[in-house]
Structures are given as structure tokens and as C-alpha cells.
C-alpha positions as CSV (number, residue, x, y, z in Angstrom):
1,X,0.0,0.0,0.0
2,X,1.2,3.6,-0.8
3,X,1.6,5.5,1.9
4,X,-0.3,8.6,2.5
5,X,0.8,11.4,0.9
6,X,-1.6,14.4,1.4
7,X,-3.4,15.4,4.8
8,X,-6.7,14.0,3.4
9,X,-5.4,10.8,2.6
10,X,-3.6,10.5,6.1
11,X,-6.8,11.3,7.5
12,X,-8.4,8.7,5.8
13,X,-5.8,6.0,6.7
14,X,-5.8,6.7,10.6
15,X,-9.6,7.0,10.8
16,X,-9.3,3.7,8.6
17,X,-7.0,2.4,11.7
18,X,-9.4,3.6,14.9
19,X,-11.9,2.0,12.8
20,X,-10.5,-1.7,13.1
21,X,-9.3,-1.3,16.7
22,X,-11.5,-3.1,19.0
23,X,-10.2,-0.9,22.1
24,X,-11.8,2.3,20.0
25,X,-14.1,1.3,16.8
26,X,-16.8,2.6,19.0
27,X,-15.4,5.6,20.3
28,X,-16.3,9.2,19.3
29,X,-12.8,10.4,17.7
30,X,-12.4,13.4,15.5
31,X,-9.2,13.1,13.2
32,X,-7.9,16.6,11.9
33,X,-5.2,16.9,9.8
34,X,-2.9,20.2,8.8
35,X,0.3,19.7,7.5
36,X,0.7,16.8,8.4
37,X,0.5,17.5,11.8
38,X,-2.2,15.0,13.1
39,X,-4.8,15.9,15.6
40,X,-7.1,13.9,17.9
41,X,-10.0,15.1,19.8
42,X,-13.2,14.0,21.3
43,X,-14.4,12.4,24.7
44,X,-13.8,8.6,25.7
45,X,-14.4,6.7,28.3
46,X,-11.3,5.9,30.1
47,X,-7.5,6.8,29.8
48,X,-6.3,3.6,28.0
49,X,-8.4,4.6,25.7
50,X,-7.0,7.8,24.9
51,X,-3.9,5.3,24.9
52,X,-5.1,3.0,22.7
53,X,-6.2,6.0,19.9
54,X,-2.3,7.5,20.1
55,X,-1.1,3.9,19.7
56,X,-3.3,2.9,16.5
57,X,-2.5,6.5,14.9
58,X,1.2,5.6,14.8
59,X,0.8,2.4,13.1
60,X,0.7,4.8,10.2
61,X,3.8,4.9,9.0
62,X,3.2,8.6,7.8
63,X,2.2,10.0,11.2
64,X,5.1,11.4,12.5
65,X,3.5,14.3,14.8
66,X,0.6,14.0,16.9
67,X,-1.6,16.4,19.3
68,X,-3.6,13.8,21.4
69,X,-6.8,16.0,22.6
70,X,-8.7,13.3,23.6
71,X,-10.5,13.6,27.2
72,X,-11.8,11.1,29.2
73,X,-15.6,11.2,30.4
74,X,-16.8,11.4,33.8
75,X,-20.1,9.7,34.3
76,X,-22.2,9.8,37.5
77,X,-21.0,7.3,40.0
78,X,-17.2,7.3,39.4
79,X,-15.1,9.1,41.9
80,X,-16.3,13.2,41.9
81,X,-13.3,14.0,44.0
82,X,-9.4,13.2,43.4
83,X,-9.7,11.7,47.1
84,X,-12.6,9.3,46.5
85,X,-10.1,8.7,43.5
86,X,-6.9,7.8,44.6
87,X,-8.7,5.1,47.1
88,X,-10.1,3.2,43.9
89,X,-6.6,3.7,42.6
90,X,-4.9,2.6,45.8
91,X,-7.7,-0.7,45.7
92,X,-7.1,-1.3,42.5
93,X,-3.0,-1.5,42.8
94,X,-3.5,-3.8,46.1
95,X,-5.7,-6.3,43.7
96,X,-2.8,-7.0,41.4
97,X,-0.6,-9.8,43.2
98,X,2.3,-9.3,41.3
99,X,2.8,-5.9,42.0
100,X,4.3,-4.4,45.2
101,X,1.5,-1.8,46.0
102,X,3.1,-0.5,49.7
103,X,6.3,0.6,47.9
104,X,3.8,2.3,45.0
105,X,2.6,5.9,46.4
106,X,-0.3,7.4,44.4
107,X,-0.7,11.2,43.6
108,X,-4.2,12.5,42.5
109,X,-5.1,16.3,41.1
110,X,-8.0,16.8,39.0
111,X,-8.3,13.5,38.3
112,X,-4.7,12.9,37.0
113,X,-2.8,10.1,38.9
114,X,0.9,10.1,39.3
115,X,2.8,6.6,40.3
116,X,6.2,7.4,42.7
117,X,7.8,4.8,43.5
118,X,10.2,1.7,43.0
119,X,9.7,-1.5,41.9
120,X,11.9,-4.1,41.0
121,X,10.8,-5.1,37.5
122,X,10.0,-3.3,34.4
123,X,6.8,-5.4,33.7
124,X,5.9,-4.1,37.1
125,X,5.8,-0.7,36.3
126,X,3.9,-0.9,32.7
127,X,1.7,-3.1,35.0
128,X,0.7,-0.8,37.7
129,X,0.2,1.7,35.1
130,X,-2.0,-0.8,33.1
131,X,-3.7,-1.7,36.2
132,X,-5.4,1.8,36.8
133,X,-5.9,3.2,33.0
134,X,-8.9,1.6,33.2
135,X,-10.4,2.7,35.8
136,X,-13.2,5.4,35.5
137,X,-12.3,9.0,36.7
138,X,-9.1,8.9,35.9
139,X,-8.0,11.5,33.5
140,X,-4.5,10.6,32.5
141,X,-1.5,8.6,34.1
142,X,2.1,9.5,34.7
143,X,4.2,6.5,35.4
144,X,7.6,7.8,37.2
145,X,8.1,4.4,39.0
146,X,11.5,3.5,39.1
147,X,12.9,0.1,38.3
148,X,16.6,0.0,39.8
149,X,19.7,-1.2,38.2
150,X,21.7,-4.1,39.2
151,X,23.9,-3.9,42.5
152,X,27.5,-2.9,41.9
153,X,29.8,-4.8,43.3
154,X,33.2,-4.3,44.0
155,X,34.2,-7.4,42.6
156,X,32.9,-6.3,39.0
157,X,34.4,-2.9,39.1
158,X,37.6,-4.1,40.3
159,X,37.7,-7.0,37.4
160,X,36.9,-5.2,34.8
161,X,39.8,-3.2,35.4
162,X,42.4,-6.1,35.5
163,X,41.1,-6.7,32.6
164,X,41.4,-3.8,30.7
165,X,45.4,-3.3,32.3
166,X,47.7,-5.2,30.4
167,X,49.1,-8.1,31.9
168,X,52.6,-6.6,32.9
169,X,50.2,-4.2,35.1
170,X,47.2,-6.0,36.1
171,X,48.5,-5.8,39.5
172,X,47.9,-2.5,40.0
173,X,44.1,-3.4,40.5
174,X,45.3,-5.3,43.5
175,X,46.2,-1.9,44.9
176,X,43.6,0.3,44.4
177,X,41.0,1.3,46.8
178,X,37.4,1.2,45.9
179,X,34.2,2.8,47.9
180,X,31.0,2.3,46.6
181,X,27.6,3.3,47.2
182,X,24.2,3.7,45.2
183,X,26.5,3.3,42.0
184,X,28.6,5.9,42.9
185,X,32.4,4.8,42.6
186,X,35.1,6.2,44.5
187,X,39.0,4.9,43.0
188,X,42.1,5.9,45.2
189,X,45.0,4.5,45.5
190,X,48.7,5.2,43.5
191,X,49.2,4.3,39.9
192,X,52.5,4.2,38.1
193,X,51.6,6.0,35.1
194,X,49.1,8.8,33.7
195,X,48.5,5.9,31.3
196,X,47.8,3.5,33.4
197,X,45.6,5.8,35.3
198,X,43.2,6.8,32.2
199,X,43.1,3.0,32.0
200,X,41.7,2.4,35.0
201,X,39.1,5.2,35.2
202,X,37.7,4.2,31.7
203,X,37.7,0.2,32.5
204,X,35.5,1.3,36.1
205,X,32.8,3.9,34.5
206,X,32.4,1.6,31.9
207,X,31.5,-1.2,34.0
208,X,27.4,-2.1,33.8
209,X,26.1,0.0,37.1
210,X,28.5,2.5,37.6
211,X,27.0,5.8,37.6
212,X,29.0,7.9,38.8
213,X,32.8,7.8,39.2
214,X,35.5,10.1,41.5
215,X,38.9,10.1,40.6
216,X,41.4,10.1,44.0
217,X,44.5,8.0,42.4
218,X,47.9,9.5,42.1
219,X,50.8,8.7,40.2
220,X,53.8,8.3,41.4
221,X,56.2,7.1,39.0
């Protein structure tokens, strides 16, 4: 199929898309068009919806640009107030068994939810965000829950740099002095060359986990 080319013929092809997508066939979405620039509006029931009608517009290939307008409705006996909300929220997050809903804090304003948080998977996180799109009241979802990298260890920082040394100075790894906490690597120590010193810094902030890096070593020829 040729791709759209002109802003009637992209609108054609994305209403074609809503069109076939179960999630929204049935939904009221207007599809403007100007310049490529593509435009949805209209009311919906919940906030995956809204989702699910940004998601189907991409699978044009031609849609590059996108205002998503859509607004989600708020029928009579859903939550009227963000408190009422973030208890539905809150029961809905404790139903799911696979996620860890006491380390998951919930944030409700005018019907918008915000996730805080950490979690220790990424399916987690899509899945507590998944768990509450689809619940009625809520307006939109912002999903800063934090998944956390893998411990640092010593042991990997300190082997990566034996081996990045070359073997005549892979002992110098033997005499360095490492401190590390929440990522944050701390090298001290004495080196026997600026050389062997670049070596060393590059090999550690390199090293999967390492996000930050201080520099104490001195050379002493």
C-alpha cells in the first residue's frame, strides 16, 4: 500500500486504523489533519483509551507528529473527587498480586494520577500503570516508578579493570582502593603512570552499574 501522501489521505488511513481497533471502533474520535500535523479530539471513556487511539494512529507509518486531545468522560457514580479517587486507585494496585502496592505511592489532582515509587521489574511498572488506565475518573497517568539497576559490586568494578590493564600491570588493581555506594564509585589509590591511570578510570565507569565515578588516584612514577 502507498503510503499517504496528502493530509486528506492520512486522515483517511488513521480513521481507517481507529476503525479496526476493537479498544476504540466505537469511540467518538475526530481526526484533523494540517500539514501533516495530526490531531485527535473527542471524549472517551477511560485513559487507555485515549492510549489505545495514540497507539493505533502511529501504526501509520506517515504519522510522525501527533496532538492527542482526547478527554476522558466522567459519568455519575465514578469518583467526583481526586480523594474518592486515589482510594479506587490505591484498591485497584493492592488487587494485582504481582505488584508491590506498599512501595507504589499514588498522587491524585484533577483527576490525573501520578505513580512514585520503585519496583523491582519493568513489567511491574507498565503493570501498575496498566492496572489503573482503566479505571473510570481517571483522566490521565504519569508512570515515574522506578525500576533499579543491578547492584555494583566491588568485585565487577575491580575485574573489569584487571582486565582492561595489560598483563605486565594488572597488579595495579590489586592496589587500588574502591568505595561504593548507590552506584557511585570512589578509586584511590597510587598508579605508576598517567597511562595506566586513564586505563583504570575508563575500565571502572564503563563497567554495567556505575553511575558515577571520583577520581582520588595519584601517580607516582
Amino acid at each position: 500500500m502507498t503510503p499517504p501522501t496528502t493530509d486528506a489521505e492520512l486522515q483517511r488511513e488513521v480513521l481507517h486504523q481507529l476503525a479496526h481497533d476493537v479498544r476504540v471502533a466505537t469511540a467518538p474520535i475526530t481526526v484533523g489533519v494540517d500539514r501533516g500535523l495530526v490531531t485527535l479530539t473527542g471524549t472517551v471513556d477511560t485513559w487507555a483509551q485515549v492510549r489505545a487511539a495514540q497507539e493505533v494512529a502511529y501504526r501509520v507509518p506517515a504519522v510522525l507528529d501527533l496532538a492527542n486531545d482526547l478527554a476522558v468522560r466522567v459519568d455519575a457514580g465514578v469518583p467526583r473527587n481526586d480523594g474518592d479517587l486515589a482510594r479506587t486507585v490505591r484498591q485497584a494496585l493492592a488487587a494485582e498480586p504481582r505488584l508491590p502496592a506498599a512501595a507504589i505511592r499514588v498522587a491524585v489532582s484533577d483527576g490525573g494520577v501520578t505513580l512514585v515509587g520503585t519496583v523491582q521489574f519493568p513489567q511491574q511498572r507498565a503493570e501498575a500503570a496498566h492496572a489503573i488506565a482503566h479505571l473510570p475518573g481517571v483522566r490521565w497517568v504519569v508512570n515515574e516508578l522506578v525500576v533499579p539497576g543491578p547492584e555494583l559490586a566491588a568485585g565487577a568494578v575491580r575485574a573489569a579493570i584487571t582486565a582492561a590493564l595489560a598483563e605486565h600491570a594488572a597488579r595495579a588493581a590489586d592496589r587500588l582502593l574502591l568505595e561504593i555506594h548507590d552506584g557511585h564509585v570512589t578509586l584511590s589509590g597510587v598508579v605508576q603512570s598517567w597511562t595506566e591511570r586513564a586505563v583504570i578510570v575508563d575500565a571502572a565507569s564503563a563497567t554495567p552499574g556505575v553511575v558515577a565515578l571520583t577520581d582520588h588516584l595519584r601517580v607516582e612514577a
